[in-house]
N, C-alpha and C positions, 0 to 999 in steps of 0.2 A: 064798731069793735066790740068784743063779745066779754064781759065780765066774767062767764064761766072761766072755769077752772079747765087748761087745756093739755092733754096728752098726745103725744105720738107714738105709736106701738108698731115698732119693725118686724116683722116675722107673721102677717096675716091669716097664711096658709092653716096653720092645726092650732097649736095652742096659743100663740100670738092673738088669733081672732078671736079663742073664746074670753081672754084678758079685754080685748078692746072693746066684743060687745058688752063686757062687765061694766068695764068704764063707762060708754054710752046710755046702760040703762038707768047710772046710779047718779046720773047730772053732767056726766064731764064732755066736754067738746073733745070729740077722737079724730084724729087723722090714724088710718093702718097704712099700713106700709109692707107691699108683695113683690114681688119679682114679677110675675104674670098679670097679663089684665083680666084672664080666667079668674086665679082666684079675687085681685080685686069686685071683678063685678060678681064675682059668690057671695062675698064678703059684705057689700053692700043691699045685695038683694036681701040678708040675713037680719043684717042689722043697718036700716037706712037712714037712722037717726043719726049717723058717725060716714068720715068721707074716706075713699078707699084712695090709694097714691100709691100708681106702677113707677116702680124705681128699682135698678141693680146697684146695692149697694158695695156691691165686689169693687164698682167702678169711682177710683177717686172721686171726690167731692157730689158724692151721688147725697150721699147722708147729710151733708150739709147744705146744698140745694134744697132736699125735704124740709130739713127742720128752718131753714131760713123763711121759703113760702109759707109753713103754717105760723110761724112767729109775722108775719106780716100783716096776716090776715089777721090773727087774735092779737098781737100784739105782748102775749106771755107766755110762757109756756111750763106748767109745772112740773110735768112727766114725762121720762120717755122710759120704754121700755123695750128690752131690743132681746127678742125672744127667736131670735135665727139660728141660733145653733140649738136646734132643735132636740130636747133629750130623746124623744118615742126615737124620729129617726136614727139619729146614734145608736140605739138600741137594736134595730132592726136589722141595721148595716153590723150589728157585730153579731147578731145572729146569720149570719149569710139569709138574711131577707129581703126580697128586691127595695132599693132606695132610690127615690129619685132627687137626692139631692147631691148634683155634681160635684159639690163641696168635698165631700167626704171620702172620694179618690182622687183629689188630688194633692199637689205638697203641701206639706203642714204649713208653709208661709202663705202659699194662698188660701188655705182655707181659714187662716186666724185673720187676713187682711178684711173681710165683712165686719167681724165683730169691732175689730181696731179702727174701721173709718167713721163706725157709727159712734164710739166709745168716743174718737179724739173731737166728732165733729158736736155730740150730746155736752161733751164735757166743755168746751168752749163757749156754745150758748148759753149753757146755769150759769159759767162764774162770771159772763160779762152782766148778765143782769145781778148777779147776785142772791139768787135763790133756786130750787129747785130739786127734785129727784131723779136719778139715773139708779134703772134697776137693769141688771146684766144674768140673763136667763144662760143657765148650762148644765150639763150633764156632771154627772156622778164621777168620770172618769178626771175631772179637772181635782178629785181630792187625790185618788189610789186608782195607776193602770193595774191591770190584771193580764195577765199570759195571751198574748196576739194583742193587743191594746195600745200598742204603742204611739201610734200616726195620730190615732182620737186621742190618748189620753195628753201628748204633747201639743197637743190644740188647744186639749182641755188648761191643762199647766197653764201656758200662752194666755189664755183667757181669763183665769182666775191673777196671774202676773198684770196683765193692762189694767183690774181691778183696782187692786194694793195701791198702783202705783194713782190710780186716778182718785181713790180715799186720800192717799197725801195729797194731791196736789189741789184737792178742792175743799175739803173739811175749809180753811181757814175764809174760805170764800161762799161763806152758808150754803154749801151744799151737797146732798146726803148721797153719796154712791154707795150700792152694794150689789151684792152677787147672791144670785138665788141659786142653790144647786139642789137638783132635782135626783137625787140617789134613788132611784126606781121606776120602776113602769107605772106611767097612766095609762089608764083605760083609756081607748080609743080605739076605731078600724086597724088601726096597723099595729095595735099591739094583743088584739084579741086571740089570735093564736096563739102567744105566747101565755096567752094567759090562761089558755082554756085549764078548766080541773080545779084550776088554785082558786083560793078563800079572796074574800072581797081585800082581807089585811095585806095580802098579798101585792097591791098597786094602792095604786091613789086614785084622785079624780083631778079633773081638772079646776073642777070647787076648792081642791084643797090648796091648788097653787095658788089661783084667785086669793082666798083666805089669804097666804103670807104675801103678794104682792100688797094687799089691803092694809095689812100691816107696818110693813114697811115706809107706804105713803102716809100713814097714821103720822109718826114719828116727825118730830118737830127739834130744831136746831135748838130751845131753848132745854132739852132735857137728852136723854141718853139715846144715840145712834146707833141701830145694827147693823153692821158693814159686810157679813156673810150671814146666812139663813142657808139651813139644811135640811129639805124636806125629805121622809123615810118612810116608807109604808112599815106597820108592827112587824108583819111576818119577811117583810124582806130580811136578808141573810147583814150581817153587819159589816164581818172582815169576810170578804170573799175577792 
């Protein structure tokens, strides 16, 4: 059984993977967590120090299967991070940019039922042991929809609401939940057109998410909790 410190990171595919190979370089025991066994074995050929786990978490008790086999194997588990509601893609999909994530045309109940299985299933394993972090990755639209925003921003809503309510319900059981909202474009393939012309202030990187994930795991039950973090590029627009 492994004394490392261990995470599970759902959302392998973009920016999930670049957070897990973070983890993995910096000591931690990762398990990711993809839909496809493509990007699994991407993800592992990437970073082979860290183990890839094909799972649809759409699918009841999918998220709790994962995180039950890797709590078996390490026998703890510190971190989970569940980075599937992906902000680039959000972004893309409200630009009429092709998306490939089926989520985001379909009803807002099923596309909030991912985040919520993984949420209720993360949140059950920290407080039976009694310690741990849950960090819940989202888009900009979960603070303020904007004109056609509706179906994401009510997902967004949904997601930032199973938040709130999983901060009450675990605080009293050592254990830190918060919500990373990502208000603006990272750089990446699929946000490069949008980005072309504008200033580097203009997005983020994916360093800078890492930086407030790092953060946030920093933070310890005996001194002050942050339970939302808002990441913003300078030149992105504020109220739009």
């Amino acid at each position: 059984m492994s004394t490392e410190r261990t995470a599970v990171v759902f959302g392998a595919r973009r920016l999930g993977g670049h957070i897990a190979a973070h983890l993995a370089r910096t000591g931690w025991q990762v398990a990711a967590v993809a839909r496809s066994q493509e990007t699994v074995d991407a993800f592992e050929a990437h970073c082979p120090d860290a183990k890839g786990i094909r799972a649809d978490v759409g699918d009841p008790g999918a998220a709790a299967d994962v995180l039950g086999r890797v709590l078996a194997f390490h026998g703890s588990i510190e971190l989970v991070v569940n980075a599937i509601a992906d902000p680039a893609v959000s972004s893309a999909a409200l630009r009429n940019e092709r998306s490939e994530q089926p989520a985001l045309a379909s009803p807002i109940g099923e596309a909030v039922a991912p985040v919520h299985h993984v949420v209720d299933a993360a949140l059950n394993l920290l407080r039976d042991q009694g310690h741990g972090t849950l960090i819940q990755i989202t888009g900009g639209l979960a603070l303020r929809a904007r004109r056609g925003t509706g179906p994401l921003a009510a997902t967004g809503y949904a997601t930032r609401a199973l938040i709130e309510g999983a901060v009450a319900d675990a605080r009293d059981d050592g254990v830190h939940v918060a919500l990373l909202v990502i208000r603006g474009l990272i750089e990446s393939d699929l946000t490069a057109a949008m980005l072309e012309g504008k200033p580097p202030a203009a997005s983020m990187r994916h360093e800078d998410v890492i930086a407030a994930v790092d953060f946030l795991v920093a933070q310890t039950a005996e001194r002050a909790w942050t339970h939302e973090l808002t990441l913003t590029p300078p030149a992105a627009p504020w109220h739009d």
